[in-house]
C-alpha positions as CSV (number, residue, x, y, z in Angstrom):
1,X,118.1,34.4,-33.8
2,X,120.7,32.9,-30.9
3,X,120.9,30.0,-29.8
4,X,119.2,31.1,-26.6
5,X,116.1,32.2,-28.4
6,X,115.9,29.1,-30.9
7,X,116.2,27.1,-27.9
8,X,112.9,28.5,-26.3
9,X,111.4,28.7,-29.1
10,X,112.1,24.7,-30.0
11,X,110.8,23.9,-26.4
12,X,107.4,25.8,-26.9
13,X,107.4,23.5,-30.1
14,X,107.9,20.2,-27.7
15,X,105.3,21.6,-25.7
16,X,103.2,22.5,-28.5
17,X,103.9,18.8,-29.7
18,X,103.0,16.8,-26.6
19,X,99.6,18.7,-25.7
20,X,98.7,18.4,-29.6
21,X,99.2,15.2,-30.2
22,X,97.8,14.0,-26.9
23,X,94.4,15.2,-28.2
24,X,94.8,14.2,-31.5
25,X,96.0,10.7,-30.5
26,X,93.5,10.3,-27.6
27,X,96.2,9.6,-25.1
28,X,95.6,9.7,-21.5
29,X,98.4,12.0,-20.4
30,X,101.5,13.3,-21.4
31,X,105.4,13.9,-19.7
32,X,107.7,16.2,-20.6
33,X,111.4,15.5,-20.5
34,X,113.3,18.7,-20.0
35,X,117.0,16.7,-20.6
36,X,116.9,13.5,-21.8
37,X,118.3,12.1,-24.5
38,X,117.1,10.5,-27.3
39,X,113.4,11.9,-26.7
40,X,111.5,14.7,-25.5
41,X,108.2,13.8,-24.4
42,X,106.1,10.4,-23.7
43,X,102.5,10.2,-24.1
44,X,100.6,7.4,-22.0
45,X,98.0,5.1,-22.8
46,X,96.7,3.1,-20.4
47,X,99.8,1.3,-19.3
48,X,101.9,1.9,-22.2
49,X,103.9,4.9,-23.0
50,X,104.9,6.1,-26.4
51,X,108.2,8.1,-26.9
52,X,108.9,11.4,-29.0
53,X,111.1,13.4,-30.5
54,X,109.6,17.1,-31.5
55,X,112.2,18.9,-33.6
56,X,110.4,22.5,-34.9
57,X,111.9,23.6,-38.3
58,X,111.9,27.6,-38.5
59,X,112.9,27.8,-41.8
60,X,110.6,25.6,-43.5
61,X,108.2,28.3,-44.4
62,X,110.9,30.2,-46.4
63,X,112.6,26.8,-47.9
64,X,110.3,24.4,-48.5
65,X,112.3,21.9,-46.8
66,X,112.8,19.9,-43.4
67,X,116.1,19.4,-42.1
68,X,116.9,15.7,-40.8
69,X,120.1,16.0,-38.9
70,X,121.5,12.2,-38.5
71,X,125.5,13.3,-36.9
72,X,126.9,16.6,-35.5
73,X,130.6,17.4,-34.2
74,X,131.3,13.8,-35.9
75,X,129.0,12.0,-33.3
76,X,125.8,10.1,-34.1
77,X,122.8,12.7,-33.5
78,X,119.4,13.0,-34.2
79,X,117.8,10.5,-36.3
80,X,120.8,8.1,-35.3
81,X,121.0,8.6,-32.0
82,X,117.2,8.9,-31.2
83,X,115.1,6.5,-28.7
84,X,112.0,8.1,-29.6
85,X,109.1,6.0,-31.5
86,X,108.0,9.1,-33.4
87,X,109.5,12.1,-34.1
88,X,106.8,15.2,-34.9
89,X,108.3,17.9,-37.2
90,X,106.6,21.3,-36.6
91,X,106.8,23.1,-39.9
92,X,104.1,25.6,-39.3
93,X,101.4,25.1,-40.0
94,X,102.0,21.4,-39.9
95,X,103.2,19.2,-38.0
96,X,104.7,15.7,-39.4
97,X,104.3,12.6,-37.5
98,X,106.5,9.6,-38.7
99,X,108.6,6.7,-36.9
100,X,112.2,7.9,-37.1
101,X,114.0,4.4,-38.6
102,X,111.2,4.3,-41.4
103,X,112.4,7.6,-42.1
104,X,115.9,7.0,-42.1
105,X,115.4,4.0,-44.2
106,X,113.4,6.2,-46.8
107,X,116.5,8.9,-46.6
108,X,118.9,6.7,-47.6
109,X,117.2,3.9,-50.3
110,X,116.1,7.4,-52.2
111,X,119.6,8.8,-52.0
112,X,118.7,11.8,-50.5
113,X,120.7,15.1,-50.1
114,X,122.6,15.5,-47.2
115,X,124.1,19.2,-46.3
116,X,125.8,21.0,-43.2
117,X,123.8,22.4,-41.1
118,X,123.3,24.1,-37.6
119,X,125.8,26.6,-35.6
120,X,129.1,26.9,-37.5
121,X,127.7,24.4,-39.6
122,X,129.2,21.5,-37.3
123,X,126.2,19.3,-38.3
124,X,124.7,16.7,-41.0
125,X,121.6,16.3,-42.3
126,X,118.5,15.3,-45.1
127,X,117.6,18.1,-46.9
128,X,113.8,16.6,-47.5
129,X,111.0,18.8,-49.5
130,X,108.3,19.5,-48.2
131,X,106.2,18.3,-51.2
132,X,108.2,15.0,-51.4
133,X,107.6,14.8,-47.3
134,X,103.4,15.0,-47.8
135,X,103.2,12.4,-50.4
136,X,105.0,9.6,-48.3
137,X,102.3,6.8,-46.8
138,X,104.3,6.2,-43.6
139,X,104.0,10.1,-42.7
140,X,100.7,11.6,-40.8
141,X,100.2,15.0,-41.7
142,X,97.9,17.5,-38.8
143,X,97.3,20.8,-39.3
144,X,98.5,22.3,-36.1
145,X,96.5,26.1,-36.8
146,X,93.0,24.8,-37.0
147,X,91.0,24.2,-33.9
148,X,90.5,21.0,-32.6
């Protein structure tokens, strides 16, 4: 895949994200952000507004794993530089709702693998399985195939 593709393919997943959770989470409405930093999409309710992060993990299917990335070309990224309240991990078919410093905190008390990652491998990350991921109480697990 390039870059180009992954990157469309990631914002159908925000998209995905934001208009699934909104029914899910009986929000009012959502907003997309198409370049902000440190989240993608805000769901309202009432007056207050709820931040997220939806990262879509292509490879999960094949690995078994989610890949957390926390720096890339040196710099804070990711679960370190994030301003979202949640982040939602697509790894067809679900999708994994969790706050992102509860998960960070997990990461590192369990001394979790960290690996390079990403194009020319230029980023860090959790390696997390997927198994590990769906027994954790802080993470809400959805089904994003069946019909609501």
């Amino acid at each position: 895949m390039s870059f180009v593709s992954d990157l469309e393919r990631g914002k159908a997943g925000e998209q995905l994200a934001a208009e699934f959770l909104l029914d899910k989470l009986r929000g009012d409405s959502y907003r997309l952000y198409d370049k902000r930093k440190g989240f993608d999409f805000e769901i309202l309710f009432g007056d207050r507004a709820e931040r997220f992060e939806a990262k879509t993990d292509f490879s999960a299917a094949k690995t078994k794993n989610i890949y957390l990335e926390y720096q890339c070309a040196g710099k804070d990224s990711g679960l370190l530089a994030t301003s979202a309240h949640y982040w939602a991990v697509i790894a067809s078919p679900r999708l994994f709702l969790f706050c992102p410093m509860r998960m960070l905190r997990y990461l590192k008390d369990n001394n979790i693998r960290t690996v390079k990652g990403g194009d020319r491998q230029a980023s860090a990350g959790y390696l997390l399985k997927i198994a590990t991921l769906e027994t954790l109480d802080f993470i809400r697990t959805f089904n994003v195939e069946e019909n609501s």
